[in-house]
C-alpha positions as CSV (number, residue, x, y, z in Angstrom):
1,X,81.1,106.0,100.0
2,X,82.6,109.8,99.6
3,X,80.0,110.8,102.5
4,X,81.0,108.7,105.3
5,X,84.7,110.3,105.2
6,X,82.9,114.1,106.2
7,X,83.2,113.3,110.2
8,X,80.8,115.0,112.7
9,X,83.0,116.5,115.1
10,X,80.9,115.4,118.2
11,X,82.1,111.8,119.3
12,X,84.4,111.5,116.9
13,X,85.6,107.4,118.4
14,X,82.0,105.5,117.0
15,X,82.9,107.3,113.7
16,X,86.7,106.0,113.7
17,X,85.0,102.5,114.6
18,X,82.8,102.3,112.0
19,X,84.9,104.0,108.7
20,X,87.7,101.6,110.2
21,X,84.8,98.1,109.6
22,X,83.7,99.6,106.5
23,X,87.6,100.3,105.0
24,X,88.5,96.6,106.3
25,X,86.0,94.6,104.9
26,X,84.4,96.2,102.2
27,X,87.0,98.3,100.3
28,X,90.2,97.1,98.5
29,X,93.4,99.1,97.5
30,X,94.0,99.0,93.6
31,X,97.5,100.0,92.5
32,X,97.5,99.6,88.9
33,X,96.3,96.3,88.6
34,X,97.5,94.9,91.8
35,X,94.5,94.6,94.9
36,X,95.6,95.1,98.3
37,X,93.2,94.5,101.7
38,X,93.9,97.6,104.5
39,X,95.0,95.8,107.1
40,X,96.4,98.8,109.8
41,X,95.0,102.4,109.8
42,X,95.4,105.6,112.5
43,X,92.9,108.3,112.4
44,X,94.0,111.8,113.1
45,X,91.1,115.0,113.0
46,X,91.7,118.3,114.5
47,X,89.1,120.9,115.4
48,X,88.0,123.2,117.7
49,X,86.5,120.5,120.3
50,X,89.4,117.9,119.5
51,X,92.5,120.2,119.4
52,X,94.6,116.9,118.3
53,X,98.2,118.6,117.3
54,X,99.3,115.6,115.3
55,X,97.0,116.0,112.8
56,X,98.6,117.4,109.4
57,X,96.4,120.6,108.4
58,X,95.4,120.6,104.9
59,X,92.9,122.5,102.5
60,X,92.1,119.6,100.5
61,X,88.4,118.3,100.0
62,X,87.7,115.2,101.9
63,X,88.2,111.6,100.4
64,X,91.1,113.1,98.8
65,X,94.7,111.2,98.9
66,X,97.3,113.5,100.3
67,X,100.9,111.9,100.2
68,X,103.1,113.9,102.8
69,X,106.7,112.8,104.5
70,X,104.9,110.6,106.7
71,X,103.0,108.6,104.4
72,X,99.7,108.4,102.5
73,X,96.8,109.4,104.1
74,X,92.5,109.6,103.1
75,X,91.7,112.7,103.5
76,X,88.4,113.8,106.5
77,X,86.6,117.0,106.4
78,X,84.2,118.2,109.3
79,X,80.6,118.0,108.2
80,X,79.8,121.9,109.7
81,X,81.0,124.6,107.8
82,X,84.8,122.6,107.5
83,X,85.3,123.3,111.2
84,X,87.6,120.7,111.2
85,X,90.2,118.5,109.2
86,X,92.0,115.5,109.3
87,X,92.9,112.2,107.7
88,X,93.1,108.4,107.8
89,X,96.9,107.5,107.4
90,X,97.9,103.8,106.0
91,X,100.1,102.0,108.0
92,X,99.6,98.4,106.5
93,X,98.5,96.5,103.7
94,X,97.7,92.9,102.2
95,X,98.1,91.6,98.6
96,X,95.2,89.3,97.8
97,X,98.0,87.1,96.8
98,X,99.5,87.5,100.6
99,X,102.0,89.9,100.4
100,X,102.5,92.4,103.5
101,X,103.8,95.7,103.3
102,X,104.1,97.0,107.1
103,X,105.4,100.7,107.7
104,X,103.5,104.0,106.0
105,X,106.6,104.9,103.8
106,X,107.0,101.6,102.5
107,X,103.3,101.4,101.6
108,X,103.8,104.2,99.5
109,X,106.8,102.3,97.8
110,X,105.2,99.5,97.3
111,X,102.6,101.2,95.3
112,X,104.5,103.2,93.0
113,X,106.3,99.6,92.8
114,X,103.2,98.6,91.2
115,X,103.2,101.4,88.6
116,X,103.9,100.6,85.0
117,X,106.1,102.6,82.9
118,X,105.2,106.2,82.6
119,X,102.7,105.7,79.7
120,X,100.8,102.9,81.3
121,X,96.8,103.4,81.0
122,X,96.2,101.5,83.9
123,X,98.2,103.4,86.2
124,X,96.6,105.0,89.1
125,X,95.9,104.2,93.0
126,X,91.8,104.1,93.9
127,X,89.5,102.7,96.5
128,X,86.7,100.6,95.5
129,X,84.0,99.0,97.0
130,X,84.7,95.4,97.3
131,X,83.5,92.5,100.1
132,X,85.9,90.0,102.1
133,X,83.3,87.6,102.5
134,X,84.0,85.6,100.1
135,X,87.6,85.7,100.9
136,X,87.7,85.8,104.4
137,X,85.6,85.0,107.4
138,X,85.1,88.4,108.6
139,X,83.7,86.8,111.9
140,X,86.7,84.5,112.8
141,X,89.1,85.4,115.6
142,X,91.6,86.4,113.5
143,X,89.8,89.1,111.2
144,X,89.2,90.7,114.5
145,X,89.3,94.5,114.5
146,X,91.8,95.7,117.5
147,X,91.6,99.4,118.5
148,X,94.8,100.5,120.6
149,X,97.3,103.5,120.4
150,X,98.8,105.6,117.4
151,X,102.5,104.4,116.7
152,X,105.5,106.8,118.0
153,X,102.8,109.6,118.4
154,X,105.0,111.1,121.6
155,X,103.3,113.5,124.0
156,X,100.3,114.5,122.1
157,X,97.3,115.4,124.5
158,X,95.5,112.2,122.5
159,X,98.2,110.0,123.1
160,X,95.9,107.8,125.0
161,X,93.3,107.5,123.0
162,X,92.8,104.7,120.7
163,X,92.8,105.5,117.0
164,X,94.8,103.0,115.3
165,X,93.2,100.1,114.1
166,X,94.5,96.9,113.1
167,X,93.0,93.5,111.2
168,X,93.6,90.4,114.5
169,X,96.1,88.3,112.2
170,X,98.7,91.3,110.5
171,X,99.7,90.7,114.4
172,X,101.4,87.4,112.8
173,X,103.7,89.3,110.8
174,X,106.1,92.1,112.3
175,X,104.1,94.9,112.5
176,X,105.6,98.2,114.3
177,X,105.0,98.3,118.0
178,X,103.5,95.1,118.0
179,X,104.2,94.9,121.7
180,X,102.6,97.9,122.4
181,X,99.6,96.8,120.1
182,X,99.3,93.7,122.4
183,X,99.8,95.4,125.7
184,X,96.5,97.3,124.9
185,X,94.6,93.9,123.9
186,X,96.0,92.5,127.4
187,X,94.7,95.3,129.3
188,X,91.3,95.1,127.9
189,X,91.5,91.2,127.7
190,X,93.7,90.0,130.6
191,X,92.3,86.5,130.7
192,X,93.7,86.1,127.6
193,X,97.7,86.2,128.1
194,X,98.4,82.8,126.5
195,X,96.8,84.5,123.2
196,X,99.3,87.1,123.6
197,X,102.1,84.8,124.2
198,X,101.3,82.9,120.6
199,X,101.2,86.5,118.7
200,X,104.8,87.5,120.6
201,X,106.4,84.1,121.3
202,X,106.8,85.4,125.1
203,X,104.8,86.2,127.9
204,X,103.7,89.7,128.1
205,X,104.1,92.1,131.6
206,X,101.8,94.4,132.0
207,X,102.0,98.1,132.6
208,X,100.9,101.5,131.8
209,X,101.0,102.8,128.5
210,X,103.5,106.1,128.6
């Protein structure tokens, strides 16, 4: 598991795609003894060939968690010589009971929420390997994996590109620029409007993403 987090820093977008499957649908959150599904993620690597100035620089070895005034994020590493650095922040996640905590910050509440007192054994925050299959449909619409822009990331030069990533139904609950979310899904699938109206509860125009 440790190894896929060292990214390759050629075509860095397959690599996004695929740690995003794997951290869906076969990793769960634990928070003392409370299991959580990742549900929204944004990926964020600088180096030399993807000079991303959003990205948080950091030391740290990767597969690491790094808390910072943002959020929480899983640390990335370069795999040539540490070239490069970056890290996986948590926007989102699920209870296996149902319970949705939306917004980075509040993620991090919501964790230490789930500590005991200061003597509990069982504290602690990990990732272990776990499927969904047997909980979800991972094929069904609405486990869908929807790749569109970073949240309020302003006028970086990567602005455009799409590295947050986002499980089909948290677009049920009120997820931050869940507009803009949609407005990407439209432009990739514009034969599918009504779809969008049923997420939103309104009919969608679309434009450029600024």
């Amino acid at each position: 598991m440790e190894k896929g987090i060292i990214i390759n820093k050629n075509d860095l977008k397959p690599q996004f795609d695929r740690l995003a499957e794997y951290l869906f649908n076969h990793v769960v959150l634990i928070s003392n003894k409370v299991e959580y599904r990742l549900v929204e993620i944004e990926f964020y690597f600088n180096c030399e060939q993807h000079r991303d100035s959003s990205t948080h620089e950091h030391n740290l070895d990767a597969w690491q968690w790094r808390f910072h005034n943002s959020g929480l994020d899983i640390t990335l590493w370069e795999s040539d010589n540490r070239e490069g650095y970056g890290g996986i922040l948590i926007r989102s996640i699920k209870s296996l009971d149902g319970n949705f905590t939306n917004g980075p910050r509040k993620v991090v509440s919501q964790l230490f929420r789930d500590q005991g007192t200061v003597s509990e054994v069982n504290n602690g925050i990990r990732l272990v390997e776990k499927s969904f299959d047997d909980l979800y449909s991972l094929h069904d619409e609405e486990n869908r994996i929807l790749s569109t822009w970073r949240h309020n990331i302003g006028k970086s030069e990567f602005a455009d590109s799409t590295y947050r990533y986002i499980i089909d139904r948290t677009l049920n609950n009120k997820v931050k620029g869940r507009e803009q979310v949609c407005r990407k899904y439209l432009m990739d699938h514009p034969e599918r409007s009504d779809e969008v109206k049923q997420w939103l509860g309104y009919n969608l125009k679309l434009k450029s993403n600024i």
